[in-house]
Structures are given as C-alpha cells and as structure tokens.
VMD Tcl script that draws the C-alpha trace (Angstrom):
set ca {
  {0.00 0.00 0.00}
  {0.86 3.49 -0.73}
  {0.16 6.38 1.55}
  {0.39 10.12 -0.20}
  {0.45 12.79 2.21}
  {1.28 16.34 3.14}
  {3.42 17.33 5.86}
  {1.39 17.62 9.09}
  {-1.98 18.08 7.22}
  {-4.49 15.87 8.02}
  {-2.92 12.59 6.87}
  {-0.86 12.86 9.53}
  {-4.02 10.87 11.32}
  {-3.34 8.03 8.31}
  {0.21 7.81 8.75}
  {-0.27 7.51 13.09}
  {-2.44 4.74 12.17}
  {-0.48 2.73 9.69}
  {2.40 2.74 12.42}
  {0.24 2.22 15.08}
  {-0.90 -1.28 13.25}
  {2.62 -1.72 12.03}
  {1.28 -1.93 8.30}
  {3.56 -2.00 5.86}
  {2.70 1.25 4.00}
  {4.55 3.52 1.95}
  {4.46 6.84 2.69}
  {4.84 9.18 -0.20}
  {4.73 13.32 0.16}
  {2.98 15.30 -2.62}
  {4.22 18.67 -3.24}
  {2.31 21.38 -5.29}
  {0.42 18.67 -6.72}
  {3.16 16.66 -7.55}
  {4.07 12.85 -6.46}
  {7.57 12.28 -5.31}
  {8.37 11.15 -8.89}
  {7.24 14.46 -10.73}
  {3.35 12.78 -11.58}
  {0.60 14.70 -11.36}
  {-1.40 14.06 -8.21}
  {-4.70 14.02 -9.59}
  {-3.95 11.02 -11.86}
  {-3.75 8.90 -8.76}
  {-6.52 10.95 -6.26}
  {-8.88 13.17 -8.31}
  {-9.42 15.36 -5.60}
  {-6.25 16.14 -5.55}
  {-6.06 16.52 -1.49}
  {-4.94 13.87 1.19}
  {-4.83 11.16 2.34}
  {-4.92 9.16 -0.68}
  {-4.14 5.09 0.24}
  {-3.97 3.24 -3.22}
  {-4.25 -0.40 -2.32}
  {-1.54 -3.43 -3.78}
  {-4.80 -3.94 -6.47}
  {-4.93 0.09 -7.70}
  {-7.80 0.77 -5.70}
  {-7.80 4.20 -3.87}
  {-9.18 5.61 -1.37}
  {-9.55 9.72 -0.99}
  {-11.13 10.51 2.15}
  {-9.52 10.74 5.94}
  {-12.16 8.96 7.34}
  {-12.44 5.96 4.89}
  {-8.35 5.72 5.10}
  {-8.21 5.77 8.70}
  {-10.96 3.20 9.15}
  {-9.44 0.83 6.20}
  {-6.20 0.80 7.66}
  {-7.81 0.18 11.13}
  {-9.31 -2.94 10.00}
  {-6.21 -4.53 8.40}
  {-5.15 -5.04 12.11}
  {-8.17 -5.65 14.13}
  {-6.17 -6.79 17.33}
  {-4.82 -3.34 17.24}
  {-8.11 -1.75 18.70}
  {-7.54 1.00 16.47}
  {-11.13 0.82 15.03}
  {-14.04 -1.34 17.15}
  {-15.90 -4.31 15.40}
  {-18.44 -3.78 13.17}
  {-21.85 -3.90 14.55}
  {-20.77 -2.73 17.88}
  {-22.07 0.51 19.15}
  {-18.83 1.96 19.45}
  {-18.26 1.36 15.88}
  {-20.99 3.92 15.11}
  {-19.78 5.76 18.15}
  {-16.34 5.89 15.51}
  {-18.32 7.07 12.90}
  {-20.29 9.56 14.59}
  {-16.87 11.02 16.16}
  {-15.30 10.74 12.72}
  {-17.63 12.45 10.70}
  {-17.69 15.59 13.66}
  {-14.07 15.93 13.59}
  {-14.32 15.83 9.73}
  {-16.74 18.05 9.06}
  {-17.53 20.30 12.15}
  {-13.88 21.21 13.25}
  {-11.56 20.40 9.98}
  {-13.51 21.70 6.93}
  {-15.59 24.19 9.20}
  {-12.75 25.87 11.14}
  {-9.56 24.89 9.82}
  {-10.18 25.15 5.47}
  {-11.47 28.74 5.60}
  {-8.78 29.67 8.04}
  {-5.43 27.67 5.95}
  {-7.09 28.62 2.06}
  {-5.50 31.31 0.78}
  {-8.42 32.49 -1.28}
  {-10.59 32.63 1.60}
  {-12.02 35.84 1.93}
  {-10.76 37.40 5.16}
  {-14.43 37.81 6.72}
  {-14.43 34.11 6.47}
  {-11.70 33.81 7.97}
  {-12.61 35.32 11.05}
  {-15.99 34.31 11.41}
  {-14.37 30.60 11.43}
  {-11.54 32.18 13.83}
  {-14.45 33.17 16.26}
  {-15.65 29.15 16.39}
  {-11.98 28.01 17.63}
  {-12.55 28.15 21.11}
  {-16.36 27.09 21.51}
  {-15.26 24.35 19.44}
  {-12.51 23.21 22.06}
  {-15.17 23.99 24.58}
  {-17.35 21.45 22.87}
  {-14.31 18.42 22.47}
  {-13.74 18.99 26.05}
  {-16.96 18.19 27.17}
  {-17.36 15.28 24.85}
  {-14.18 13.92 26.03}
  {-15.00 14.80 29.86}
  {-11.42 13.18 31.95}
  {-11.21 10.52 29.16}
  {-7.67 10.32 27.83}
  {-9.69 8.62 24.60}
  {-12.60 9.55 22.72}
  {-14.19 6.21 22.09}
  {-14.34 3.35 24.24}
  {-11.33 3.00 26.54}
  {-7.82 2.51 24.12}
  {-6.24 4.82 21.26}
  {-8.64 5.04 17.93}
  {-8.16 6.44 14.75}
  {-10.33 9.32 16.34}
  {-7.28 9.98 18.48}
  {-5.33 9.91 15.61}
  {-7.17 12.67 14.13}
  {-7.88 14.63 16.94}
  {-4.31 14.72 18.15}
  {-3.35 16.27 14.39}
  {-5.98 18.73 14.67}
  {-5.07 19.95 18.07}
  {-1.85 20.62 16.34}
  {-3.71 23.18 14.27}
  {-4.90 25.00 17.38}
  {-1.61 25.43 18.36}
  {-0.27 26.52 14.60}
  {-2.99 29.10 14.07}
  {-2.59 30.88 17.87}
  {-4.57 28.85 20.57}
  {-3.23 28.35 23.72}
  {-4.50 24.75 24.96}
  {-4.06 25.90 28.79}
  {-7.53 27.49 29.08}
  {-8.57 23.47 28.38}
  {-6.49 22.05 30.96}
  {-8.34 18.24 30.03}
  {-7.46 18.65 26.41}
  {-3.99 19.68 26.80}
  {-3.47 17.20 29.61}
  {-4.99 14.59 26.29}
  {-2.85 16.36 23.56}
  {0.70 15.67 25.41}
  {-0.24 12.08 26.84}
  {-1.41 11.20 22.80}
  {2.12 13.00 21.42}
  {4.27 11.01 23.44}
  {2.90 7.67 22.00}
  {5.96 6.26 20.10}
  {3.55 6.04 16.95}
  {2.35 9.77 17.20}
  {6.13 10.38 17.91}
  {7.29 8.61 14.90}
  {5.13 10.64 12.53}
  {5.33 13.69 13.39}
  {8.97 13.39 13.50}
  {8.86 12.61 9.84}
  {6.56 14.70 8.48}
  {8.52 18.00 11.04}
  {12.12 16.74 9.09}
  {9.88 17.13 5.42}
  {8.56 20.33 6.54}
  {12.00 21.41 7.22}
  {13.68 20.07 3.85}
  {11.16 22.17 2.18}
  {11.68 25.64 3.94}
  {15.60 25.13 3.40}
}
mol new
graphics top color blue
foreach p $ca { graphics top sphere $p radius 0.5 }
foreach p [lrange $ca 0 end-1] q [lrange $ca 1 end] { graphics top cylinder $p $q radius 0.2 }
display resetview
C-alpha cells in the first residue's frame, strides 16, 4: 500500500495509524500537486487533497475517514477501530464524521485557504474556542474519545489539536485537552510521525 500525504496536514491521522498497526505502508509526500516522482497528483486521487491510500490492487481511497478506518481494519487486534456492529463502531463514525466536518472543513479550510475571503476567515476564527469547549466536554477526563484505548479518532484529533496550536490557541484554558494532547504525542507512533513529516517540513523551507 501506498500512503500520499502532506506534511502535518491531516494525513498525519493516516500515517499515526499505519504505524500504530505496524502496516507496511509507503508513505509518499505530494508537493504542489506533484508525487515524489514528478506525476501529477490528480492522476492517482482526483481530488487532488490527502490522504490518498492506493491499495496493492490500484484501488484508492480519498477521504480521511475511509483511510483511517481501512487501515484500522487490516489489524483488528490493534483496537484502532471497534468491530463492526458494535455501538462503538458507530460511536467511531459519529466522532469521525464531527471531527471531519464540524472542526476540519468548518474551522480549519477557511482559516489555511488562501483564497478565503478574510471575513471568512474570522468568522471561522471566532468558532476556535467554543469548538474546544465542545471536544472537552465530549471527552470529559477521558484520555480517549471512544471506548477505553487509542482510535483512529485519536489519531485525528491529536493532528488537529496541532492546528490550534499553529494558528494561535493556547491549549491551557482546556487544561483536560492539553493534559490529552501531550499524553497522545508522546505515544511512540504519534512520535514517529510527526517526526517525519517536522524533518519534510524542514527540507522544504531550506
């Protein structure tokens, strides 16, 4: 399997998960568009965003939720997703879709586009911190956010708790969430990632 990701975008959540099952993915960075061997993105995800996972068969899969869930389910003894059919399956889901929807393409794609007008841009500034109000009481003194071991919801809400911090917000006024954010970056997974994709970032800005 191939993994095709930004640095520390959102499938950063993909690539904590394939390590976290110990898949053996490769993980391939796409910059302006372009694969790591000069193709054109959109030939393989027509999107043209990440995560894109192209299975051993050609198949690929576009979306952060889909990714995270199909990787999941490669290693079921990982925890990393519950059974299907189990509540906290759709418990997943439900969590999945909020994260995906409510705080990443709400908040965080107005905020990062560039040719978001810059009302927009503050009206989704002003939801930042009633949106951390909300994760905090939907996590409560949890250190998870489904069931009672690391999910691929962690996975995702650990990367996007890295965009608070990017774009200004100071995690101390949520003492449960940044008490969450430093116990979840200190897994050796979450570790491991991040200290790939931070070395990318770096090549790039040199």
């Amino acid at each position: 399997m191939e993994l095709f990701a930004s640095p520390l975008a959102c499938s950063l959540a993909s690539h904590i998960t394939a390590l976290e099952a110990g898949l053996p993915v490769r993980l391939r960075f796409i910059e302006n568009k372009k694969t790591d061997d000069g193709r054109d993105f959109h030939e393989i995800a027509a999107n043209g965003y990440v995560p894109a996972l192209r299975l051993d068969d050609g198949t690929v899969l576009n979306e952060g939720a889909s990714v995270l869930q199909y990787l999941a389910d490669r290693k079921p003894e990982s925890g990393l997703a519950p059974a299907w059919g189990t509540i906290e399956r759709y418990q997943l889901i439900d969590t999945l879709n909020y994260l995906g929807t409510e705080v990443h393409k709400r908040l965080f794609q107005p905020i990062f586009a560039p040719t978001t007008p810059e009302a927009s841009k503050v009206a989704a500034r002003a939801l930042l911190e009633p949106t951390l109000d909300y994760i905090a009481r939907r996590l409560g003194t949890r250190q998870t956010l489904v069931g009672d071991s690391f999910t691929v919801a962690d996975a995702y809400l650990v990367t996007l708790l890295n965009w608070f911090g990017f774009v200004g917000v100071d995690l101390k006024k949520w003492p449960t969430i940044q008490a969450y954010h430093r116990t979840h970056l200190a897994r050796p997974a979450v570790a491991q990632a991040m200290g790939v994709e931070l070395a990318e970032r770096k090549r790039r800005a040199a």
